[in-house]
C-alpha positions as CSV (number, residue, x, y, z in Angstrom):
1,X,0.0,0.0,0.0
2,X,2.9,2.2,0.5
3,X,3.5,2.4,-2.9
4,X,0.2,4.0,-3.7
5,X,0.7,6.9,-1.4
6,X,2.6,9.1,-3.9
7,X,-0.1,8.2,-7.1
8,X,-2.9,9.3,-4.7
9,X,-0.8,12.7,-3.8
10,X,-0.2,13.2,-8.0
11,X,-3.8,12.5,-8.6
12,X,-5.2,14.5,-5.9
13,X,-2.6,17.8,-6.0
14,X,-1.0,17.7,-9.3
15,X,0.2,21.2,-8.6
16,X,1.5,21.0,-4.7
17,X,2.8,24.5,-4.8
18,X,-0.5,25.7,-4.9
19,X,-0.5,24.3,-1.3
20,X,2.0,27.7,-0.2
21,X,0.6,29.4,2.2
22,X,-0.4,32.7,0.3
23,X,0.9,31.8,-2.9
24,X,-2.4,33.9,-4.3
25,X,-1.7,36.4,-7.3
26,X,-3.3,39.9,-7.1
27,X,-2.6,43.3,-8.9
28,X,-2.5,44.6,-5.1
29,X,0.5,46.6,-4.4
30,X,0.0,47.8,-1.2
31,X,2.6,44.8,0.7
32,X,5.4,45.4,-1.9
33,X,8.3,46.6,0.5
34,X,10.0,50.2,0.9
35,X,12.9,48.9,-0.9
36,X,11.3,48.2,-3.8
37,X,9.8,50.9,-4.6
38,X,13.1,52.9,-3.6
39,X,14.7,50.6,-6.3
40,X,12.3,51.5,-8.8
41,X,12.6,55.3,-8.7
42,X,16.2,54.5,-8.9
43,X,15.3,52.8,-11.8
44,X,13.3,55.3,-13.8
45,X,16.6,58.5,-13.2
46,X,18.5,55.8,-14.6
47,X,16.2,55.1,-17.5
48,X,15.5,58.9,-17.5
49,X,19.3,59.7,-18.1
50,X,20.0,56.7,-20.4
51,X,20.6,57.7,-24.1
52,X,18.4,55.1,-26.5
53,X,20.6,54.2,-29.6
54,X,18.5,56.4,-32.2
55,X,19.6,59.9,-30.5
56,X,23.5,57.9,-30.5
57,X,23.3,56.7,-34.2
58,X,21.7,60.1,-35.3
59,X,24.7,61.9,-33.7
60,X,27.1,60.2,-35.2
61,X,26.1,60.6,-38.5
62,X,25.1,64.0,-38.1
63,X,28.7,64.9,-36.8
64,X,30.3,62.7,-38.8
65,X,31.9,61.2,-35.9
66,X,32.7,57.8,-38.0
67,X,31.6,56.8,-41.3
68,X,27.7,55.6,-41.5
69,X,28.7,52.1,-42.2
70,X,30.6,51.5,-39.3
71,X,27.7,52.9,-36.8
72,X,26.4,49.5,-36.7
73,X,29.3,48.2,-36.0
74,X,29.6,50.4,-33.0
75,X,26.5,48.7,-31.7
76,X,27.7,45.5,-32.2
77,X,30.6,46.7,-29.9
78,X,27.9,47.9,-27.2
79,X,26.1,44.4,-27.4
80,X,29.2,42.6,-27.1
81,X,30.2,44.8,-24.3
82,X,27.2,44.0,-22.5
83,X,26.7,40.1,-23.0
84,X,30.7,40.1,-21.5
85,X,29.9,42.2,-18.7
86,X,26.8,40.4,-17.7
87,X,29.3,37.4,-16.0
88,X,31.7,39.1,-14.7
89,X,28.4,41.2,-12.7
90,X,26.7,38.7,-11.7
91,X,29.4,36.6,-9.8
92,X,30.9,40.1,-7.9
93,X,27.2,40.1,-7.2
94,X,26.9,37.0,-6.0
95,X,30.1,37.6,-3.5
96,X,30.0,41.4,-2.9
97,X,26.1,42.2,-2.6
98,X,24.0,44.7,-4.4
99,X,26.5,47.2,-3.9
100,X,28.1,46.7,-6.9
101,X,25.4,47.8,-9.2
102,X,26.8,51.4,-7.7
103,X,30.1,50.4,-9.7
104,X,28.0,49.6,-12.6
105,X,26.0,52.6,-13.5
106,X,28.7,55.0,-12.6
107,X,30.4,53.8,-15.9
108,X,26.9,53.2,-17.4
109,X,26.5,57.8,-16.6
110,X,30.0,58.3,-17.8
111,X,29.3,57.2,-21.4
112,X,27.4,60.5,-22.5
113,X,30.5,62.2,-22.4
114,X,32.3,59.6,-24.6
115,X,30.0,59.2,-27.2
116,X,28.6,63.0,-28.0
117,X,31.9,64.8,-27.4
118,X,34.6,62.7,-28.5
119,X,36.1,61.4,-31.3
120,X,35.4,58.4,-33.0
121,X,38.2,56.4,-30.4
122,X,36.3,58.3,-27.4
123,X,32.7,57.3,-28.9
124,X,34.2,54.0,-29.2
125,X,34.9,53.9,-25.7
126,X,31.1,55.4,-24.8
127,X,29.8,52.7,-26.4
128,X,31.7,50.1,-24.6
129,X,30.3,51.7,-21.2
130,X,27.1,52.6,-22.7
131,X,26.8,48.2,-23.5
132,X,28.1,47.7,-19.7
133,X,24.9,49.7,-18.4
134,X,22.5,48.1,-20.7
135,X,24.2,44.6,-18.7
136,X,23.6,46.3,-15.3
137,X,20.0,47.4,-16.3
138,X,19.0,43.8,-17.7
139,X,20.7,41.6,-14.8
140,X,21.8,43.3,-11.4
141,X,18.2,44.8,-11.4
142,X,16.6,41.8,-11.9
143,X,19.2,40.0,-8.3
144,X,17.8,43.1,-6.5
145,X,14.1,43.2,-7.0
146,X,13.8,39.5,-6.3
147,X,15.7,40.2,-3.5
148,X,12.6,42.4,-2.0
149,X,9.6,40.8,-4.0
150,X,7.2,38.5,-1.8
151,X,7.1,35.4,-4.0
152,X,3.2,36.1,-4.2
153,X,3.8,39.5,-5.5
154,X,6.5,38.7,-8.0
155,X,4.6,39.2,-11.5
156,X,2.6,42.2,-10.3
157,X,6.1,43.8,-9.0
158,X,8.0,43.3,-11.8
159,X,5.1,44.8,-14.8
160,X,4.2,47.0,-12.4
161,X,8.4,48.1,-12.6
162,X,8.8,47.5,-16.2
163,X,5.9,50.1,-16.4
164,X,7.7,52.9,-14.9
165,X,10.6,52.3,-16.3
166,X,9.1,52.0,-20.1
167,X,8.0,55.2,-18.7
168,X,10.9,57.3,-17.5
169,X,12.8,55.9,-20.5
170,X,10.4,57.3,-22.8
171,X,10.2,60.9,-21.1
172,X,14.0,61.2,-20.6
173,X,14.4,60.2,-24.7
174,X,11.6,62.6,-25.3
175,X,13.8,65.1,-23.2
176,X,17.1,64.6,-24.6
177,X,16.0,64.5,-28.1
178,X,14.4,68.0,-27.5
179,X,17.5,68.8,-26.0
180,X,19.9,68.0,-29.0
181,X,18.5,70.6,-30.9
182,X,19.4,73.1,-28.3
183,X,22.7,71.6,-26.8
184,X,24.7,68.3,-27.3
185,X,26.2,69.7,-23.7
186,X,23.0,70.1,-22.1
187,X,21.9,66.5,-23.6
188,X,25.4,65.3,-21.8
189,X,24.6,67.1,-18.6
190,X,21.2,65.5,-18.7
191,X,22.6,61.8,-19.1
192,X,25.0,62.1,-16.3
193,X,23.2,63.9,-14.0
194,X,20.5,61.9,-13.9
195,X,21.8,58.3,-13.8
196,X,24.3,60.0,-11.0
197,X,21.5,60.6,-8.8
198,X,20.6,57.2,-9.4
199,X,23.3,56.1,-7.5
200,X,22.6,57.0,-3.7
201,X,19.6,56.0,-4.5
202,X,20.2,52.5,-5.4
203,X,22.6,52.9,-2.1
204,X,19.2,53.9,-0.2
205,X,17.5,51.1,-1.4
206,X,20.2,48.5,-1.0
207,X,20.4,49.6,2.4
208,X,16.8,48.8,3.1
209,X,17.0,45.4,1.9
């Protein structure tokens, strides 16, 4: 008969972790921690004040900074930057704590300067700190809102953080392409200042974890 046991248990809960205690899914955000949403206004400055590609490619064709053909090649660069960094990341994450998403996006704000006021070695450079923010963004993000998600509250958390950020990304391109026509210095000051303010926040929230 003992053998039975766990063909009854299939049968009769085929999904046991529907058993959790509160394992419910709501759109309620009202137990999602201080942290967390500490971590997403960090989230949106740094969206805010990071330049998209299409204000990057449009400058470097319009001051001929490099050729058009090799533009996409300075992307490629970016990616390549970013899929490398995104090991190296995650295991000082892994030993040092969230503190070294700090590290991260200060070389993630001081690619403005790179790419719209240098040559094409300097924008070359920009691009390659530009790719290591895009990293940070996609992964370290990720480790820390798990890190101050209830389980129950894990889909609803992150939309509701992809939302914002969608958000402040959109206003801050918005922003910076307004500013272009005005400035490229003002669209630099922008950038940095912004994702710098970022920082001790992220400190703030990594703090409160």
């Amino acid at each position: 008969m003992a053998g039975i046991e766990p063909v009854l248990a299939r049968l009769l809960h085929p999904r046991p972790h529907e058993l959790e205690k509160d394992t419910g899914h709501t759109f309620a955000t009202p137990n999602l921690t201080q942290a967390y949403w500490i971590y997403l206004a960090a989230g949106a400055l740094l969206a805010a004040g990071f330049a998209d590609f299409a204000l990057i490619g449009f400058h470097f064709q319009k001051a001929n900074v490099m050729p058009g053909n090799v533009i996409p090649v300075f992307y490629a660069v970016a990616m390549g930057a970013s899929a490398f960094a995104s090991i190296p990341l995650g295991r000082l994450f892994d030993k040092l704590g969230p503190n070294v998403s700090l590290f991260a996006f200060l070389i993630s704000a001081a690619a403005a300067p790179f790419i719209f006021l240098g040559s094409s070695a300097l924008a070359l450079i920009g691009m390659i700190f530009w790719g290591v923010g895009m990293s940070a963004q996609g992964s370290l993000f990720q480790a820390m809102l798990t890190g101050v998600i209830p389980s129950q509250k894990r889909s609803t958390a992150f939309g509701v953080f992809d939302t914002g950020y969608g958000i402040a990304w959109f206003l801050g391109s918005v922003v910076m392409g307004l500013l272009y026509d005005k400035s490229i210095l003002a669209v630099v000051l922008f950038s940095v200042v912004l994702q710098l303010v970022a920082i001790p926040v992220l400190f703030i929230a990594n703090k409160k974890r």
